[in-house]
N, CA, C and O atoms as a printed pandas DataFrame, in Angstrom:
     atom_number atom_name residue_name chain_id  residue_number  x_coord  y_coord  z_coord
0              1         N          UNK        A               1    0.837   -1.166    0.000
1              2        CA          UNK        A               1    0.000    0.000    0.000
2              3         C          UNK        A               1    0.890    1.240    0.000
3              4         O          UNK        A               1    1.906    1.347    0.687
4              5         N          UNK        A               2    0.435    2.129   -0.798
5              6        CA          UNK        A               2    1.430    3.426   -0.794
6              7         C          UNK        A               2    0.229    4.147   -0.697
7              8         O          UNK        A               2   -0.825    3.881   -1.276
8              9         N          UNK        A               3    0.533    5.402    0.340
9             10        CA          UNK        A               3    0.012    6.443    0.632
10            11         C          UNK        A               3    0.113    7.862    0.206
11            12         O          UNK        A               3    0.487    8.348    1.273
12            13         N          UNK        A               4    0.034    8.886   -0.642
13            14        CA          UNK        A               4    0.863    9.634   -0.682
14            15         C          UNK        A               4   -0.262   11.101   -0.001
15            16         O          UNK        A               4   -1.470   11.143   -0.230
16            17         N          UNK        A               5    0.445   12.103    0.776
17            18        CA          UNK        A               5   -1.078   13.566    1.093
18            19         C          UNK        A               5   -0.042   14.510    1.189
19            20         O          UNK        A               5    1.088   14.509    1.676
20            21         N          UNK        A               6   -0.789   15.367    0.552
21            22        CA          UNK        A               6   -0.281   16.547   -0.123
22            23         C          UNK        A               6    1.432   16.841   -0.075
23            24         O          UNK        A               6    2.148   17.425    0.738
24            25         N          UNK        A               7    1.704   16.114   -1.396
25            26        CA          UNK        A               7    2.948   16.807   -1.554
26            27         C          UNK        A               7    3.522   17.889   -2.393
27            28         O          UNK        A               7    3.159   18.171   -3.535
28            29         N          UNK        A               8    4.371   18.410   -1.769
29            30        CA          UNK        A               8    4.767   19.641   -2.384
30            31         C          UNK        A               8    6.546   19.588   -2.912
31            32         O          UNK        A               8    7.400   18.950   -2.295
32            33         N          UNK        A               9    6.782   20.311   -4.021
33            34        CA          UNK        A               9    8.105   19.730   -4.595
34            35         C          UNK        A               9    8.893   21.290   -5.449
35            36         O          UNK        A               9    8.486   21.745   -6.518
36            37         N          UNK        A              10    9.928   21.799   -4.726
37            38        CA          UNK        A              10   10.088   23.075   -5.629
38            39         C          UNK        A              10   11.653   23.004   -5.858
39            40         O          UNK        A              10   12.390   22.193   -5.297
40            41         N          UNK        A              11   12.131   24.165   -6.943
41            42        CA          UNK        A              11   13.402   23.591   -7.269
42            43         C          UNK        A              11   13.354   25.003   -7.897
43            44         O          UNK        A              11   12.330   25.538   -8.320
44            45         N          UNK        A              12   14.789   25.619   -7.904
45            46        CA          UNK        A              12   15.122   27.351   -8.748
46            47         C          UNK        A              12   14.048   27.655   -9.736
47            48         O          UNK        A              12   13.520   28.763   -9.839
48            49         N          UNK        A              13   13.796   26.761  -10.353
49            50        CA          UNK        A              13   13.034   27.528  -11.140
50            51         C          UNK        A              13   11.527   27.689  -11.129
51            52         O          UNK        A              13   10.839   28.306  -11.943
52            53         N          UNK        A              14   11.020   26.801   -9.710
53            54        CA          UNK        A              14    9.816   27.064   -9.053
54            55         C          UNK        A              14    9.121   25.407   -9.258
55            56         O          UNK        A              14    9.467   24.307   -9.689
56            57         N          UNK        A              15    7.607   26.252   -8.472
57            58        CA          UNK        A              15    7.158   24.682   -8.110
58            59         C          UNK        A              15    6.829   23.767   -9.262
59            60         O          UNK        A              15    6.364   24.030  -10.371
60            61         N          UNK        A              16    7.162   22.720   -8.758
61            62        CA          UNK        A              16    7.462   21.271   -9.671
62            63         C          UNK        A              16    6.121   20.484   -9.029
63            64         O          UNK        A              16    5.470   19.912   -9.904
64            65         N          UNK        A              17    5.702   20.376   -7.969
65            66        CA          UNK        A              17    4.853   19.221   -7.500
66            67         C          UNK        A              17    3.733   20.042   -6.525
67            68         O          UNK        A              17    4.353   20.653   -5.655
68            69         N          UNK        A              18    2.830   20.162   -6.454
69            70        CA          UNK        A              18    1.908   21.039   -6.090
70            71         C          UNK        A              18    0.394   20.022   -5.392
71            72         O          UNK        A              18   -0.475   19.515   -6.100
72            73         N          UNK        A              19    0.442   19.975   -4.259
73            74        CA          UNK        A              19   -0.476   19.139   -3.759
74            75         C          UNK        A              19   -1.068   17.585   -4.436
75            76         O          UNK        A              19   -2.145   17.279   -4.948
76            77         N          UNK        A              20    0.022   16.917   -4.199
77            78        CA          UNK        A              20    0.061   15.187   -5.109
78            79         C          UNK        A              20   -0.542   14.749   -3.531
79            80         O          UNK        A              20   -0.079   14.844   -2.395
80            81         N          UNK        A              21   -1.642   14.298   -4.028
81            82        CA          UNK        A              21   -2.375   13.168   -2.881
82            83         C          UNK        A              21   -3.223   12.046   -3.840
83            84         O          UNK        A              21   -4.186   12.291   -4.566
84            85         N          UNK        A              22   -2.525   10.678   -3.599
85            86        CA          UNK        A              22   -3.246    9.441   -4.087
86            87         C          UNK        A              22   -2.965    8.411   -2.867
87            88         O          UNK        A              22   -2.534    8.661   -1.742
88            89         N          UNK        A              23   -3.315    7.269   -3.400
89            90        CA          UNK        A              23   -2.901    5.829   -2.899
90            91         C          UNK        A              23   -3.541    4.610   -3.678
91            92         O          UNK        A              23   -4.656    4.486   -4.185
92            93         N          UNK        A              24   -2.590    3.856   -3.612
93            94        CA          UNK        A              24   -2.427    2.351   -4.684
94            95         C          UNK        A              24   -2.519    1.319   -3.402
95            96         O          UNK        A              24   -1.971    1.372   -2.301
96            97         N          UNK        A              25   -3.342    0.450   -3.923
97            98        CA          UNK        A              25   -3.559   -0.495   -3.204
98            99         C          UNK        A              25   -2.465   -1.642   -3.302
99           100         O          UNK        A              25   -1.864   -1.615   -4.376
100          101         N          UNK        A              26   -2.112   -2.531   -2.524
101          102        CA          UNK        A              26   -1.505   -4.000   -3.119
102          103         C          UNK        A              26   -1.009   -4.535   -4.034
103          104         O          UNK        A              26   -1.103   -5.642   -3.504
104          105         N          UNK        A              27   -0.629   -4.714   -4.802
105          106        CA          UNK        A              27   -1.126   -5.291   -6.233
106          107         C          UNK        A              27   -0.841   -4.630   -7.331
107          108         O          UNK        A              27   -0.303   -5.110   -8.328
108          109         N          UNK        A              28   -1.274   -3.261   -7.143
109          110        CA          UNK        A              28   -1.396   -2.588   -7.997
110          111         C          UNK        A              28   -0.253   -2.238   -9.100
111          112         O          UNK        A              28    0.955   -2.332   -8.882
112          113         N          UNK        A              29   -0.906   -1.773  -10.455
113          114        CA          UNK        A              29   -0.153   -1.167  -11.776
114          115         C          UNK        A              29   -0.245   -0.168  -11.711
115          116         O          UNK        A              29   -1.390    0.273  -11.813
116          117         N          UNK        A              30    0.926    0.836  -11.496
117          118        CA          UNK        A              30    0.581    2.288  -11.615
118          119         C          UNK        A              30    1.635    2.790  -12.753
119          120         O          UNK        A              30    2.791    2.404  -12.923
120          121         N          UNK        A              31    0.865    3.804  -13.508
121          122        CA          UNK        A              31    2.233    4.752  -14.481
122          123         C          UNK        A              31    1.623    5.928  -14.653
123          124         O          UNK        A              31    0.428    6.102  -14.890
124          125         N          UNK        A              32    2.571    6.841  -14.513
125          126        CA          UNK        A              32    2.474    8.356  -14.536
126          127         C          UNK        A              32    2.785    9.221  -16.158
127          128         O          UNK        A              32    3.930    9.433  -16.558
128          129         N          UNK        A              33    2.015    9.475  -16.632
129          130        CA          UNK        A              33    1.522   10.123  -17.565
130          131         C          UNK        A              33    2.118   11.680  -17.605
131          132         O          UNK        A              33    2.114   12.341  -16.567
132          133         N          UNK        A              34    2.478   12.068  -18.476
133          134        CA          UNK        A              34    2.645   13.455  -18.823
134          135         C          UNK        A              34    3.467   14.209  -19.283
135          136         O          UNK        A              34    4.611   13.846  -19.012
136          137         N          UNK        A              35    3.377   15.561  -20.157
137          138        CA          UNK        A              35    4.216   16.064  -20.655
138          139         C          UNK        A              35    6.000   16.424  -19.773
139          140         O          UNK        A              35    6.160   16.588  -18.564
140          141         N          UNK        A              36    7.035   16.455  -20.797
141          142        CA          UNK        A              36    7.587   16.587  -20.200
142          143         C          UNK        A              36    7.826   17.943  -19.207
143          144         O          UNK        A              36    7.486   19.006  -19.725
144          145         N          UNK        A              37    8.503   18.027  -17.518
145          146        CA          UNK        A              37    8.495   18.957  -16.879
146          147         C          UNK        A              37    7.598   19.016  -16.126
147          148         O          UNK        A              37    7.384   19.936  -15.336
148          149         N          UNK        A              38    6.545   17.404  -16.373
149          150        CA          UNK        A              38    5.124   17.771  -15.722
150          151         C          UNK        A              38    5.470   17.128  -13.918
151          152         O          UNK        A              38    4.513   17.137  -13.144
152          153         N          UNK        A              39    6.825   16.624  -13.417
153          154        CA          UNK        A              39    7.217   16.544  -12.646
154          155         C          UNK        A              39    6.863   14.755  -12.101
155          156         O          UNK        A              39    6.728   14.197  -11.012
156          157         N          UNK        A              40    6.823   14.370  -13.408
157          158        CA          UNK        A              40    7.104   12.835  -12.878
158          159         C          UNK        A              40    8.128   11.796  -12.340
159          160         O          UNK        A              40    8.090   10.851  -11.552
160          161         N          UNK        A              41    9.210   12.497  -13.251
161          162        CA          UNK        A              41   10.410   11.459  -12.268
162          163         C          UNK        A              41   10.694   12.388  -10.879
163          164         O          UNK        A              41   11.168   11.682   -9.988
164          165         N          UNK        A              42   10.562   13.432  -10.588
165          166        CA          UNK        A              42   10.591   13.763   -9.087
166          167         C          UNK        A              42    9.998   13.557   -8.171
167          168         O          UNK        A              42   10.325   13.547   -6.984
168          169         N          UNK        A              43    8.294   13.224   -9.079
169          170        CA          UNK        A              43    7.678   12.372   -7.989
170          171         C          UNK        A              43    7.897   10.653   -7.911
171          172         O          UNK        A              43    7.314    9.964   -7.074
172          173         N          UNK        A              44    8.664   10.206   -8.747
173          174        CA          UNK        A              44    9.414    8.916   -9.002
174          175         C          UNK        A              44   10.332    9.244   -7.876
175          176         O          UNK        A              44    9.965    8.923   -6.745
176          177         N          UNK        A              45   11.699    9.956   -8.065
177          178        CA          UNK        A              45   12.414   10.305   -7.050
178          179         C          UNK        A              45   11.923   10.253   -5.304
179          180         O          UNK        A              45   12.408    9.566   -4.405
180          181         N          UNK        A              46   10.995   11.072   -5.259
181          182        CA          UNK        A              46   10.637   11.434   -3.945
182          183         C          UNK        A              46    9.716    9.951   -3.551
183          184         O          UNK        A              46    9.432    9.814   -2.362
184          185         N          UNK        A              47    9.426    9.260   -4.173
185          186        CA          UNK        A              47    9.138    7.847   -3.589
186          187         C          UNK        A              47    9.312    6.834   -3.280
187          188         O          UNK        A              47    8.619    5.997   -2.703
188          189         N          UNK        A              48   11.044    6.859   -3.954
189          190        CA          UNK        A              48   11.575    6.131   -3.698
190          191         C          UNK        A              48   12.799    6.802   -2.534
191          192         O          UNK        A              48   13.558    5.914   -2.144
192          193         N          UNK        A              49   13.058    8.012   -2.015
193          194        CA          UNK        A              49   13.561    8.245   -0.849
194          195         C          UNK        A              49   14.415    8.982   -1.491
195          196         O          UNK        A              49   14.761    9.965   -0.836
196          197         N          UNK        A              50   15.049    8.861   -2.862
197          198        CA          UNK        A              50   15.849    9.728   -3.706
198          199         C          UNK        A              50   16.120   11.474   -3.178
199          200         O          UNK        A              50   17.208   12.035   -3.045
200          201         N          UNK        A              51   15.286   11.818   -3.041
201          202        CA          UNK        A              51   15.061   12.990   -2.743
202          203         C          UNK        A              51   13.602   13.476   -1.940
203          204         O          UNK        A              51   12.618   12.737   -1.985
204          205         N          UNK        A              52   13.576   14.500   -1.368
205          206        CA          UNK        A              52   12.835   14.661    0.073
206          207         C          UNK        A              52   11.822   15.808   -0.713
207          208         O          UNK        A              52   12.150   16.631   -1.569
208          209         N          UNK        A              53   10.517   15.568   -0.128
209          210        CA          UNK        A              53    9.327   16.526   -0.821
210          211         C          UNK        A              53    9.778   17.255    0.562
211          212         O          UNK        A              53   10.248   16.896    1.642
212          213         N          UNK        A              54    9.177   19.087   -0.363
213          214        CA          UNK        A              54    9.465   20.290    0.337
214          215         C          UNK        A              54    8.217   20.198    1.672
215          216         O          UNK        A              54    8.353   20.825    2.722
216          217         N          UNK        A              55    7.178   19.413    1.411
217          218        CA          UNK        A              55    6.271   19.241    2.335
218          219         C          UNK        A              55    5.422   18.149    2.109
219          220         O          UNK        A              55    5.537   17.687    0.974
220          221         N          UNK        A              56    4.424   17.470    2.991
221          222        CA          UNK        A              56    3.551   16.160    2.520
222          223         C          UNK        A              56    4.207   15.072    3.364
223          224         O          UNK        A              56    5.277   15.147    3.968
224          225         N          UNK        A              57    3.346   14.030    3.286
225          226        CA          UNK        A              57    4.313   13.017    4.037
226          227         C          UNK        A              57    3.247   11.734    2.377
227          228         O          UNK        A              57    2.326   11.712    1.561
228          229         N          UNK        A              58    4.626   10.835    3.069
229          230        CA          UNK        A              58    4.140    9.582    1.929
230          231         C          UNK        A              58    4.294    7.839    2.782
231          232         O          UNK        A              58    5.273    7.627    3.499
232          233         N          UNK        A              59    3.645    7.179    2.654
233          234        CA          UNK        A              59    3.295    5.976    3.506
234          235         C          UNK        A              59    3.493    4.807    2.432
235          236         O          UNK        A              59    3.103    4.673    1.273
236          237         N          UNK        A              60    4.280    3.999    3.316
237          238        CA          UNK        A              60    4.615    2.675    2.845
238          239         C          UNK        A              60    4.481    1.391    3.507
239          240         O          UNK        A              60    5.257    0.997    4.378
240          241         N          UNK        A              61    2.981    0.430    2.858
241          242        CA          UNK        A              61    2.783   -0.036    3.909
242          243         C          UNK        A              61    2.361    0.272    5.621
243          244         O          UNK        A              61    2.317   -0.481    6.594
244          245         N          UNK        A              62    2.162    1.333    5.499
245          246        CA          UNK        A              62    1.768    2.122    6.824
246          247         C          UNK        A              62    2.450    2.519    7.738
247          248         O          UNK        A              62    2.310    2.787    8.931
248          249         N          UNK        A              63    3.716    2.514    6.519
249          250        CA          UNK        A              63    5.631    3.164    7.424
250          251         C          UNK        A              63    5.596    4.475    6.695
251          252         O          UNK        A              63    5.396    4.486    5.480
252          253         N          UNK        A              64    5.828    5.870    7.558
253          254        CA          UNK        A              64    6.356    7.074    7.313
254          255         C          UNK        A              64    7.703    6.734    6.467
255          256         O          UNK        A              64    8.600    6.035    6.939
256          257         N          UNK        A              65    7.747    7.323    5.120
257          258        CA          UNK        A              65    8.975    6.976    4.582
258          259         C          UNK        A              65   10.111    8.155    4.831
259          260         O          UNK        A              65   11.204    8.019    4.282
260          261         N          UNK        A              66    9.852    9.313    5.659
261          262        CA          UNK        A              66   10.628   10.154    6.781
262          263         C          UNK        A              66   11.269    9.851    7.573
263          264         O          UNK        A              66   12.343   10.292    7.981
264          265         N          UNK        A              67   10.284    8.570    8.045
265          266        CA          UNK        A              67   11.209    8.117    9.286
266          267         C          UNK        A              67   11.763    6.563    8.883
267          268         O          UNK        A              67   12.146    5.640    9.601
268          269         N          UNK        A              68   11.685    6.640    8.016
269          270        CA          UNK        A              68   11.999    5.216    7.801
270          271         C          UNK        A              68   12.628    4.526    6.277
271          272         O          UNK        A              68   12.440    3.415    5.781
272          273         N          UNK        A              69   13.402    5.645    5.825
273          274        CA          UNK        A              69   14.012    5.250    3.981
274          275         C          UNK        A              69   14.278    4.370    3.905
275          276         O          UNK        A              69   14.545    4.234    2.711
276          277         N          UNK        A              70   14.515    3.054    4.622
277          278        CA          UNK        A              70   14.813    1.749    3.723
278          279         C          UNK        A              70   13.618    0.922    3.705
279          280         O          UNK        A              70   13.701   -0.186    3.174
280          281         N          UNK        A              71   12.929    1.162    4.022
281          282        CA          UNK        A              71   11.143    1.202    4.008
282          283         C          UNK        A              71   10.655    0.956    2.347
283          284         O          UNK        A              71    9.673    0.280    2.038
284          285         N          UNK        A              72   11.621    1.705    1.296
285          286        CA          UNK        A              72   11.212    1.817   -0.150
286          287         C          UNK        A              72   11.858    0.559   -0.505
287          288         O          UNK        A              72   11.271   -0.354   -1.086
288          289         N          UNK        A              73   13.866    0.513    0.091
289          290        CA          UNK        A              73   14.539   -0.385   -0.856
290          291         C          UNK        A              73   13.965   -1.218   -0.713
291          292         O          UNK        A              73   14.065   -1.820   -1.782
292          293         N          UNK        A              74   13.096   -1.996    0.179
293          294        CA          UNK        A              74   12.253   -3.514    0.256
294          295         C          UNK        A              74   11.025   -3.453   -0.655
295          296         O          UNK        A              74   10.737   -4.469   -1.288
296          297         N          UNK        A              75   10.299   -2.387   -0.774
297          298        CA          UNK        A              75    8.924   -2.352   -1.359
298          299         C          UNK        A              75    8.896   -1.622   -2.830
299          300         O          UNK        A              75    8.114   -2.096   -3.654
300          301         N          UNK        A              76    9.703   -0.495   -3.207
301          302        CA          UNK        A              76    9.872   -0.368   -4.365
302          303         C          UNK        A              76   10.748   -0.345   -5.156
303          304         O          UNK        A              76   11.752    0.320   -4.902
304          305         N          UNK        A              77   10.617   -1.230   -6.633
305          306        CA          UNK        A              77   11.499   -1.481   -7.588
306          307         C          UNK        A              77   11.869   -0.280   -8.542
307          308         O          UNK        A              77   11.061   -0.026   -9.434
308          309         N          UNK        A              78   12.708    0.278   -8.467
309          310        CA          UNK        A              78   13.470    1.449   -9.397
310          311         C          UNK        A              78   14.577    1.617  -10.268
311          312         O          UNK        A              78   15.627    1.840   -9.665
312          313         N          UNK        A              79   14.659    1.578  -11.505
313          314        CA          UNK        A              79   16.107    1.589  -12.286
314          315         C          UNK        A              79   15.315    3.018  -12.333
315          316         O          UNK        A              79   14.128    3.183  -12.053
316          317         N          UNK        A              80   16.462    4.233  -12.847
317          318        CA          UNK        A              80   15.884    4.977  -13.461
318          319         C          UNK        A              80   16.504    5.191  -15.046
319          320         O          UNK        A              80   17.499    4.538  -15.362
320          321         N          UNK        A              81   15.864    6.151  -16.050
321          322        CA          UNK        A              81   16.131    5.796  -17.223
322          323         C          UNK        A              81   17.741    6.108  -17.492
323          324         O          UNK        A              81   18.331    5.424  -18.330
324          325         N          UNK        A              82   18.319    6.971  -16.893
325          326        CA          UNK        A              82   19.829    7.259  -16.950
326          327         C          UNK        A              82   20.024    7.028  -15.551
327          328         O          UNK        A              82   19.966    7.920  -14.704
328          329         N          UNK        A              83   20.289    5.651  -15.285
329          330        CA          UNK        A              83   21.528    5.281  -13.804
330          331         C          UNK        A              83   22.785    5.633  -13.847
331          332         O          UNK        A              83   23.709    4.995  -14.351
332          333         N          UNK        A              84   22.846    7.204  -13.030
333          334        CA          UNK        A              84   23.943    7.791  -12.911
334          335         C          UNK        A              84   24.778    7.308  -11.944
335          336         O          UNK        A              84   24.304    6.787  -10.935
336          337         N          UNK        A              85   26.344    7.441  -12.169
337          338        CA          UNK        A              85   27.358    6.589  -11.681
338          339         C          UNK        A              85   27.462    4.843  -12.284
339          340         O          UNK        A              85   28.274    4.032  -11.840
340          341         N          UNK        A              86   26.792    4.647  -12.997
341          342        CA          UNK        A              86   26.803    3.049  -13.544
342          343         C          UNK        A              86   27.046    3.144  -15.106
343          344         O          UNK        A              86   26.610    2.239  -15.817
344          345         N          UNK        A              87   27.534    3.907  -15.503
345          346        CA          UNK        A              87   27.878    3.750  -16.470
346          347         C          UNK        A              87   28.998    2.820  -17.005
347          348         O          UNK        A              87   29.183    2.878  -18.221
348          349         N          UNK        A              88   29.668    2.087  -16.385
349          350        CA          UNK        A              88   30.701    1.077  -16.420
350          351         C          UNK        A              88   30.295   -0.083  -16.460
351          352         O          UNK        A              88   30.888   -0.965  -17.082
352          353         N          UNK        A              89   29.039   -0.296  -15.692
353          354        CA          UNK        A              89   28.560   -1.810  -15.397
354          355         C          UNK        A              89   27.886   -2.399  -16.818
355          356         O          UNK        A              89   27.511   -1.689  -17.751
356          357         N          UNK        A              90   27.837   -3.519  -16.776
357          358        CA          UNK        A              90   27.121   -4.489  -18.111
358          359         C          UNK        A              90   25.403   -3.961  -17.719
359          360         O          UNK        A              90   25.025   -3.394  -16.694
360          361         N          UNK        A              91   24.584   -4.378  -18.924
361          362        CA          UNK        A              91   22.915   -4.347  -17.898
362          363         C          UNK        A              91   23.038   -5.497  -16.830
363          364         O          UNK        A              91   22.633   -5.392  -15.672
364          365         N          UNK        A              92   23.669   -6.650  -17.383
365          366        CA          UNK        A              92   23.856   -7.953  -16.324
366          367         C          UNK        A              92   24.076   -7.600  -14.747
367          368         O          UNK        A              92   23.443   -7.985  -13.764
368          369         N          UNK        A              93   25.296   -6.655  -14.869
369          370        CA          UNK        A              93   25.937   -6.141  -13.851
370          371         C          UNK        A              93   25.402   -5.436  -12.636
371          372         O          UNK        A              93   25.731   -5.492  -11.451
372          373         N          UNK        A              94   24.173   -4.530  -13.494
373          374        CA          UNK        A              94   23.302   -3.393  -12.847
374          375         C          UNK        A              94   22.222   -4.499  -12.524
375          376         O          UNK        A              94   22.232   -4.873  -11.352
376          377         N          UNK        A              95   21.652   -4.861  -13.036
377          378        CA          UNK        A              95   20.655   -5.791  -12.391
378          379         C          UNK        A              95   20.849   -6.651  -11.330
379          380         O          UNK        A              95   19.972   -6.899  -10.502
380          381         N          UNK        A              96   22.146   -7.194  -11.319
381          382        CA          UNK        A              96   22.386   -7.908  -10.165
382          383         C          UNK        A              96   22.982   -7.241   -9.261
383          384         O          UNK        A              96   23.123   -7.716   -8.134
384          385         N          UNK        A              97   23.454   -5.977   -9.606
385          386        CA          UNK        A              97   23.417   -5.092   -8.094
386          387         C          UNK        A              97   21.759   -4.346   -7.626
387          388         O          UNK        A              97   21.452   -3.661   -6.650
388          389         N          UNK        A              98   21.218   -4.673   -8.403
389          390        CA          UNK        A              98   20.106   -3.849   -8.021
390          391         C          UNK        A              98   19.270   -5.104   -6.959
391          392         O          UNK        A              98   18.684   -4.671   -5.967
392          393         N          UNK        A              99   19.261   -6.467   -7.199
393          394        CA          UNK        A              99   19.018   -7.517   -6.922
394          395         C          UNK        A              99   19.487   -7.850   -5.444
395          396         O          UNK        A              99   18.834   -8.435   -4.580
396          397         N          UNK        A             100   21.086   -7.214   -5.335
397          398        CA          UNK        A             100   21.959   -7.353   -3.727
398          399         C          UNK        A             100   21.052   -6.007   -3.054
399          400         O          UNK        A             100   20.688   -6.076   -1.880
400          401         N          UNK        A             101   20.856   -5.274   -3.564
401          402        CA          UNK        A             101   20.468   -3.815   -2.864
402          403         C          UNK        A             101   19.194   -4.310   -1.969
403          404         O          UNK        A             101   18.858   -3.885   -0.864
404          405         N          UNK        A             102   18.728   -5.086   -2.569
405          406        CA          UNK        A             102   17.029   -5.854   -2.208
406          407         C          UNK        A             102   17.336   -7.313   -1.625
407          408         O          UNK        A             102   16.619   -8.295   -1.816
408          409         N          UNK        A             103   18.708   -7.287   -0.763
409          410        CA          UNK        A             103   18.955   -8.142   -0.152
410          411         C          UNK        A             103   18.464   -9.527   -1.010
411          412         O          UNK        A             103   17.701  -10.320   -0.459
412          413         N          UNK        A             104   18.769   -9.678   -1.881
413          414        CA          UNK        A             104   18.143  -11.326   -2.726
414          415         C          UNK        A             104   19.417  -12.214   -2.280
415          416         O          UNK        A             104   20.413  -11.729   -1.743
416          417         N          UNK        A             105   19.265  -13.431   -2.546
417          418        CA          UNK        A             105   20.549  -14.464   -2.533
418          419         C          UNK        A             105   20.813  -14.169   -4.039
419          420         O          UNK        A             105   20.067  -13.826   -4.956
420          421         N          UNK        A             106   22.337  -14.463   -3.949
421          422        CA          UNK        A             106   23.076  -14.545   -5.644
422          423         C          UNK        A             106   22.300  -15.358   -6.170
423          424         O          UNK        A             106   21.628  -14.997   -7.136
424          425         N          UNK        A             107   22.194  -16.821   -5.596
425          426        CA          UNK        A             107   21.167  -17.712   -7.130
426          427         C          UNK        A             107   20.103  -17.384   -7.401
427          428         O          UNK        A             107   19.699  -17.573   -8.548
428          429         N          UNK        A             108   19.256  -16.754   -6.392
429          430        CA          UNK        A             108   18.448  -16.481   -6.559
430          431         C          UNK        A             108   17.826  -14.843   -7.580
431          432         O          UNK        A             108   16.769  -14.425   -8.052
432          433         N          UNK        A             109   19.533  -14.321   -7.459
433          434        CA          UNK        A             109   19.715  -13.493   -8.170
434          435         C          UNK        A             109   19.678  -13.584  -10.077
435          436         O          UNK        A             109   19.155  -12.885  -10.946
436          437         N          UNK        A             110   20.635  -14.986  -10.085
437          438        CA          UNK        A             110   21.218  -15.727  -10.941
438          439         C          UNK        A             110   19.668  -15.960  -11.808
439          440         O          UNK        A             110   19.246  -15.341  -12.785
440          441         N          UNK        A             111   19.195  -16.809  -11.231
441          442        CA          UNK        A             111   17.844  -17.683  -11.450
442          443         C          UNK        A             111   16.774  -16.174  -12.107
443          444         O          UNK        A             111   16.310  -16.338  -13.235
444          445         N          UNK        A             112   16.498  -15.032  -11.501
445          446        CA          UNK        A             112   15.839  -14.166  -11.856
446          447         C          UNK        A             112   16.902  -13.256  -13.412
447          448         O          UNK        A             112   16.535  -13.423  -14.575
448          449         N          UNK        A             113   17.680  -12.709  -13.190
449          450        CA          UNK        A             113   18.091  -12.842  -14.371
450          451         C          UNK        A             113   18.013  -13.650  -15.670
451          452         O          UNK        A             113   17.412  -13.030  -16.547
452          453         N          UNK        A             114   18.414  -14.754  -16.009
453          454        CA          UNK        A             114   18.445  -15.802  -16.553
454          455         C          UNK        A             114   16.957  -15.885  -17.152
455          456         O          UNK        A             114   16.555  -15.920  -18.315
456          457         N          UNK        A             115   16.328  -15.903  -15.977
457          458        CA          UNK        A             115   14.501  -15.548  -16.857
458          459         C          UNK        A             115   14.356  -14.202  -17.180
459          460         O          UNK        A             115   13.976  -14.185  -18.351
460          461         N          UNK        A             116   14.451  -13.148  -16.789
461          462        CA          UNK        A             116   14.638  -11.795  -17.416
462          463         C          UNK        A             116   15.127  -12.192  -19.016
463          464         O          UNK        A             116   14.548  -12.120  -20.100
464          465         N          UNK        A             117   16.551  -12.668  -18.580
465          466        CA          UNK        A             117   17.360  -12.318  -20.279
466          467         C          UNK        A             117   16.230  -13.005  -21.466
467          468         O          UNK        A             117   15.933  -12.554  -22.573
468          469         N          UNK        A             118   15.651  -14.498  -20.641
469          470        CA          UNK        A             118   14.950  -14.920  -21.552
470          471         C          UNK        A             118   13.662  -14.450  -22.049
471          472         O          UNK        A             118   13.236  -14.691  -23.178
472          473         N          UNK        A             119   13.155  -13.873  -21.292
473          474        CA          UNK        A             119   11.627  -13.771  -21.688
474          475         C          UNK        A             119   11.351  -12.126  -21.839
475          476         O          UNK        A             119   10.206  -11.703  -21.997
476          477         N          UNK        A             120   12.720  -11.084  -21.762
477          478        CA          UNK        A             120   12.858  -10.172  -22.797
478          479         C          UNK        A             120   13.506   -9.782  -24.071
479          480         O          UNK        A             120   13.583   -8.792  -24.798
480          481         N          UNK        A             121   14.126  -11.527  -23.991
481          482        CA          UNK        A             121   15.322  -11.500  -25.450
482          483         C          UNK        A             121   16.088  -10.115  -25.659
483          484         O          UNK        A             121   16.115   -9.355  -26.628
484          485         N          UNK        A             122   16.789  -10.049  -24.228
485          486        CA          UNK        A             122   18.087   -9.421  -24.151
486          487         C          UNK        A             122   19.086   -9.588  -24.298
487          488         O          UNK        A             122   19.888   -8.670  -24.126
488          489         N          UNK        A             123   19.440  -10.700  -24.642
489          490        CA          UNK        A             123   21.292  -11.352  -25.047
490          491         C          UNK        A             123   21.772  -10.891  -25.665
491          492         O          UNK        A             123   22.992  -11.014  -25.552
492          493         N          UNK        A             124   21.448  -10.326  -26.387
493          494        CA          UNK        A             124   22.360   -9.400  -27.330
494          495         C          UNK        A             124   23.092   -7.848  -26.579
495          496         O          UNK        A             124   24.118   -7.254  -26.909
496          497         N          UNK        A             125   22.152   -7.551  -25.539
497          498        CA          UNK        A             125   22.152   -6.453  -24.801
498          499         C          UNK        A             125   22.910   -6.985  -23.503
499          500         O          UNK        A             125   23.808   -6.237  -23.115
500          501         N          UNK        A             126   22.737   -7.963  -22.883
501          502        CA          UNK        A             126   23.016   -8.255  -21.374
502          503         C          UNK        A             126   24.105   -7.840  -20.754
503          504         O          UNK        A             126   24.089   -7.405  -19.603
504          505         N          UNK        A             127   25.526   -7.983  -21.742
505          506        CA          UNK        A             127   26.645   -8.317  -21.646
506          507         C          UNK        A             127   27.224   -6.841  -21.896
507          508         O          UNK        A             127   28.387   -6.632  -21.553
508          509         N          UNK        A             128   26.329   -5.609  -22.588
509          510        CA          UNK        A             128   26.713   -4.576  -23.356
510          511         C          UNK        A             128   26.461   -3.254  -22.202
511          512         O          UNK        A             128   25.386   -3.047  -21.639
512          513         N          UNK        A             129   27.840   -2.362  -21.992
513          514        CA          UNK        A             129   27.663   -1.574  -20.744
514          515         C          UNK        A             129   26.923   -0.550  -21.031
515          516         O          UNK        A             129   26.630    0.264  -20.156
């Protein structure tokens, strides 16, 4: 369950996020829609602990993610589209650190990859930094 009430998000050149209040149940498929600047990867950012809303609080599982940032690394999954500082790693590489970050076992690491590569017919890509 994610919670989010009224968040607020500003940056030099002014406000970016202006009273964001939802919540996703369990289960759920969510994707954020909109032109660019319309302040979606910051509210991507700010949910995953990345960066801190100027005001609002946001709930995870019914944990303050204020008081509690590793609260996300267990519950939400995040590459973002340019993973800065990883530019060296294979995709192989990044995935299976993203895999240790979420405390997984290596085979179990191994084993999830391996079905990834297959059932997005990435081999050609896997190996490529």
């Amino acid at each position: 369950m994610i919670k989010v009430n009224n968040i607020f998000k500003s940056f030099k050149e002014g406000e970016v996020l202006k009273n964001i209040t939802f919540d996703f149940e369990k289960g759920s498929i969510v994707g954020f829609l909109g032109p660019n600047g319309a302040g979606k990867t910051t509210l991507i950012r700010i949910l995953t602990g990345v960066i801190s809303p100027d005001k609002g609080t946001i709930y995870i599982n019914n944990e303050n993610i204020a008081e509690n940032r590793n609260i996300t690394k267990s519950n939400i999954g995040y590459i973002p589209e340019v993973p800065s500082g990883f530019n060296n790693l294979t995709v192989k590489e990044f995935l299976f650190f993203c895999g240790e970050l979420r405390d997984l076992k290596k085979d179990v690491i191994k084993s999830e990859l391996a079905l990834i590569n297959k059932q997005f017919k990435i081999k050609n890509i896997f190996h490529k930094r």
